[in-house]
MIDRENVO-312649 format. One line per field, with one value per residue: x, y, z of N, C-alpha, C, CB in turn; residue in one letter. Coordinates in steps of 0.1 Angstrom, whole numbers, m for minus. Glycine has a CB too. Example, Ala and Ser with C-alpha at 12.3 -4.5 7.8 and 13.67 -1.06 7.14 Angstrom:
<rovexs>
n.xx: [132  128]
n.yy: [m57  m22]
n.zz: [78  71]
ca.xx: [123  137]
ca.yy: [m45  m11]
ca.zz: [78  71]
c.xx: [132  129]
c.yy: [m33  0]
c.zz: [78  79]
cb.xx: [113  141]
cb.yy: [m45  m6]
cb.zz: [90  57]
resn: [a  s]
</rovexs>
This chain:
<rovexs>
n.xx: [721  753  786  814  836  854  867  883  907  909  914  939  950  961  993  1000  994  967  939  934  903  877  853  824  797  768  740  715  696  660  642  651  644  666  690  712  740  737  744  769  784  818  850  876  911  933  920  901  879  872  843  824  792  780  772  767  773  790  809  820  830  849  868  878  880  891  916  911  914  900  887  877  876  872  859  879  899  911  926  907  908  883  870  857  829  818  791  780  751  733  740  771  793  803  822  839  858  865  864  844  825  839  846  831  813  828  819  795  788  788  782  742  727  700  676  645  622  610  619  639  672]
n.yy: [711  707  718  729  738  735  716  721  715  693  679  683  701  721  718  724  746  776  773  801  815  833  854  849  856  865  858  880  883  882  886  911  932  930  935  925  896  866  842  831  823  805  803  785  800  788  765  759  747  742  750  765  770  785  792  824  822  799  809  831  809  799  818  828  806  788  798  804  821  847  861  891  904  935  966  980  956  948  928  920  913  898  904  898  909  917  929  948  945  916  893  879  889  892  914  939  956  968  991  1015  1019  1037  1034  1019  987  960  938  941  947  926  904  890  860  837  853  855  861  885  896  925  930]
n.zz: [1535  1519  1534  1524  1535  1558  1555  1538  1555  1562  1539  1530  1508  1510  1518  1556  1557  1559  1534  1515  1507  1480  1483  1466  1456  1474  1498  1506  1532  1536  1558  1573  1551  1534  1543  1553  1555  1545  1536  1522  1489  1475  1464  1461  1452  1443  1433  1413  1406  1430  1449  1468  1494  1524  1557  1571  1599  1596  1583  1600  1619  1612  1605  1627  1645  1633  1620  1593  1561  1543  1513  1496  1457  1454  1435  1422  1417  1433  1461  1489  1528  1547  1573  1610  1628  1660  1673  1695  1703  1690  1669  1659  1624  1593  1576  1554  1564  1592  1607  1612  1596  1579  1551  1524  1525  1507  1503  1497  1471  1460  1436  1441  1452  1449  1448  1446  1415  1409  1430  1448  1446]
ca.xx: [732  763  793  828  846  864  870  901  923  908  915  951  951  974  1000  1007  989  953  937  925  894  872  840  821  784  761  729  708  685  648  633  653  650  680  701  723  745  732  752  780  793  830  860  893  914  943  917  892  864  864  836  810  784  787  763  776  781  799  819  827  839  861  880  880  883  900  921  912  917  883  887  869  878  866  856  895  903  926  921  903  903  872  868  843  826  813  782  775  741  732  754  786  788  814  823  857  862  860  866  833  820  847  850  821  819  831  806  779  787  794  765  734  722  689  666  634  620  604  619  649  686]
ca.yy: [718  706  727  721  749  736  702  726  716  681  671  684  708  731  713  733  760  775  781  813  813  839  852  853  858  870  857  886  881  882  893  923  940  924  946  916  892  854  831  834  817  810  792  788  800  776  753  764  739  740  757  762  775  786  806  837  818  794  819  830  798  792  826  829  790  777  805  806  836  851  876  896  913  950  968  979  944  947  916  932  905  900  904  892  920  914  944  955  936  909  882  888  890  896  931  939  964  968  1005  1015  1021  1049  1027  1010  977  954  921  946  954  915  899  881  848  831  862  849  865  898  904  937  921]
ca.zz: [1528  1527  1538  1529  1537  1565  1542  1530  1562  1565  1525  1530  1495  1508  1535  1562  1552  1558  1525  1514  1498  1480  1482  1449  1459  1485  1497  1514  1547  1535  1568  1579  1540  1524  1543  1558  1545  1555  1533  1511  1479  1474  1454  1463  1440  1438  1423  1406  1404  1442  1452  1486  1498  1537  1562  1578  1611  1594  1579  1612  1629  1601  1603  1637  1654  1622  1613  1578  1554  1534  1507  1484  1448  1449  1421  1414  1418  1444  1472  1502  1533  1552  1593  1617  1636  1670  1677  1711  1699  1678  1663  1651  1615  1581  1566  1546  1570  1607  1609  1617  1581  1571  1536  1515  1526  1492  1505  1491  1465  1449  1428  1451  1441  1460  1449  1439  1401  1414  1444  1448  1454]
c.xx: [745  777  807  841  854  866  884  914  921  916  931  957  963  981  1002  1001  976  954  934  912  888  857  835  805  775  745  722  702  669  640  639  657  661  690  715  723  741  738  761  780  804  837  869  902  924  936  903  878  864  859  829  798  783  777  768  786  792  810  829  837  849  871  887  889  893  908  921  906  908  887  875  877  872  867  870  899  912  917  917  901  893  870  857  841  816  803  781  760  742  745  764  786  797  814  838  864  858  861  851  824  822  846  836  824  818  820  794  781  791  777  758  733  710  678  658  627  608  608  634  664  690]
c.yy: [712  715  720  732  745  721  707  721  705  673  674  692  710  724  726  744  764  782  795  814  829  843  858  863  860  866  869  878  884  892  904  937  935  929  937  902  876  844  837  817  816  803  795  787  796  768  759  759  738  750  754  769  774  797  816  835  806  798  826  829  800  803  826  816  785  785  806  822  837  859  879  903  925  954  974  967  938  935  925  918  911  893  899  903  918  930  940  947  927  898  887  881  895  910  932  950  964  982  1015  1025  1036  1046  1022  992  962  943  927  949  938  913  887  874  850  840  855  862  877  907  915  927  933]
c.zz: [1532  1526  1537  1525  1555  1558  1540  1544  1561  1551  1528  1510  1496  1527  1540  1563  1553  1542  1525  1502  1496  1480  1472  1448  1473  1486  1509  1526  1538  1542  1571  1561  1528  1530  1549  1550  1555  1549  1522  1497  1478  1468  1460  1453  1433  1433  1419  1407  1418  1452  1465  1486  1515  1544  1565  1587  1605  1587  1593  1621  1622  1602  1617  1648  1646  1612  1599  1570  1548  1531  1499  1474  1450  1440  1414  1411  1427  1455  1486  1517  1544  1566  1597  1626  1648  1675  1690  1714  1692  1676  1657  1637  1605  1575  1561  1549  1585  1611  1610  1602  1572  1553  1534  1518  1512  1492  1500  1479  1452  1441  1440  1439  1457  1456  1439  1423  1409  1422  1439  1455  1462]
cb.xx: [731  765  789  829  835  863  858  902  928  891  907  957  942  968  1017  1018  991  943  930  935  884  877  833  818  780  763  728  699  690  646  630  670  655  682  696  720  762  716  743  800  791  836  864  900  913  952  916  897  862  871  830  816  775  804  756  766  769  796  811  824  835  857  876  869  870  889  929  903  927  868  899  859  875  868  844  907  907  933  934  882  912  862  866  843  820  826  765  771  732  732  752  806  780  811  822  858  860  868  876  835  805  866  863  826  815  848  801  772  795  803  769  719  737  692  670  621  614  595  621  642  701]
cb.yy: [733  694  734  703  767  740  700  751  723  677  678  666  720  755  702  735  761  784  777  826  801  841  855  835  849  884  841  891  897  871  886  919  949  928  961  914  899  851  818  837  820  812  793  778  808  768  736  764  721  731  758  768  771  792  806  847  812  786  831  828  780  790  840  832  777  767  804  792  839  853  879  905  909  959  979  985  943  968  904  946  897  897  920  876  928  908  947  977  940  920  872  884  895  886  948  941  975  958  1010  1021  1019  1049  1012  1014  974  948  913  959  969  897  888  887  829  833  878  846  850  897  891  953  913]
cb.zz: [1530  1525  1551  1519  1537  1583  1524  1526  1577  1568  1508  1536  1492  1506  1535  1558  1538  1572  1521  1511  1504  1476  1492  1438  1452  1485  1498  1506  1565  1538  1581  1594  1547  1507  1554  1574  1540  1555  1530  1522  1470  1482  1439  1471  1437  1447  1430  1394  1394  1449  1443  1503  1490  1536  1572  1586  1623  1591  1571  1615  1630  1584  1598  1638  1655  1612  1617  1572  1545  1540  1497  1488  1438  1452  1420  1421  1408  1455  1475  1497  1535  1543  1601  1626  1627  1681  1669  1711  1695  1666  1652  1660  1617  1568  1578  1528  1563  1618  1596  1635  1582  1576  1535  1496  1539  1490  1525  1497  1468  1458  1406  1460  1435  1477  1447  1454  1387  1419  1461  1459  1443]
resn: [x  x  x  x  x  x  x  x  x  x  x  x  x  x  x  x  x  x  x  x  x  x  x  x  x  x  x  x  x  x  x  x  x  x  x  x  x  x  x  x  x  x  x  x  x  x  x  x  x  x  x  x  x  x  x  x  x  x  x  x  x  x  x  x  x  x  x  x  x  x  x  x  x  x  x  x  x  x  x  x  x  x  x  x  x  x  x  x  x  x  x  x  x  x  x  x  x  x  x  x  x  x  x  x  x  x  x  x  x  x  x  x  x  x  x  x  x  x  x  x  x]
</rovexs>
């Protein structure tokens, strides 16, 4: 797969500037149910035709190491940006909230892609 979501500081799109990109789609986890989020889809939306595809962890690096910005639309439409959440267990991992799930978190509620013709998204 290739990944070119950190391509946006290397190409020089936006001088000076980290992009902000959005996320469009959600690929579930398989093995633990669907209930976690294992790769994303996204565009940036100063250009339109440029699109990615990105794992979780490379969602991660990028916000974290490579200061770059990640949103989502929610169902008002309003821009909601999206955190990296470090558990007490486990890998650390994307939500559109870090408040310890007072809110709905918006990364669920986008459209999956990857789901095979039977299976539950």
């Amino acid at each position: 797969m290739v990944v070119v979501v950190c391509g946006f500081l290397s190409t020089g799109l936006v001088p000076n500037l980290v992009p902000m990109i959005y996320i469009t789609e959600v690929k579930m986890s398989h093995g633990d149910d669907g209930k976690h989020i294992e790769a994303v889809r996204w565009e940036h939306r100063g250009s339109p035709d440029e699109t990615g595809e990105s794992t979780v962890e490379e969602m991660v690096d990028w916000i974290e190491n490579k200061d770059g910005f990640v949103h989502v639309r929610n169902r008002a439409g309003d821009d909601v940006r999206v955190h990296v959440v470090h558990p007490a267990v486990g890998d650390p991992f994307i939500r559109t909230n870090h408040d310890e799930l007072e809110r709905p978190d918006d990364l669920g509620n986008l459209p999956r892609y990857g789901v095979k013709p039977g299976e539950v998204a």
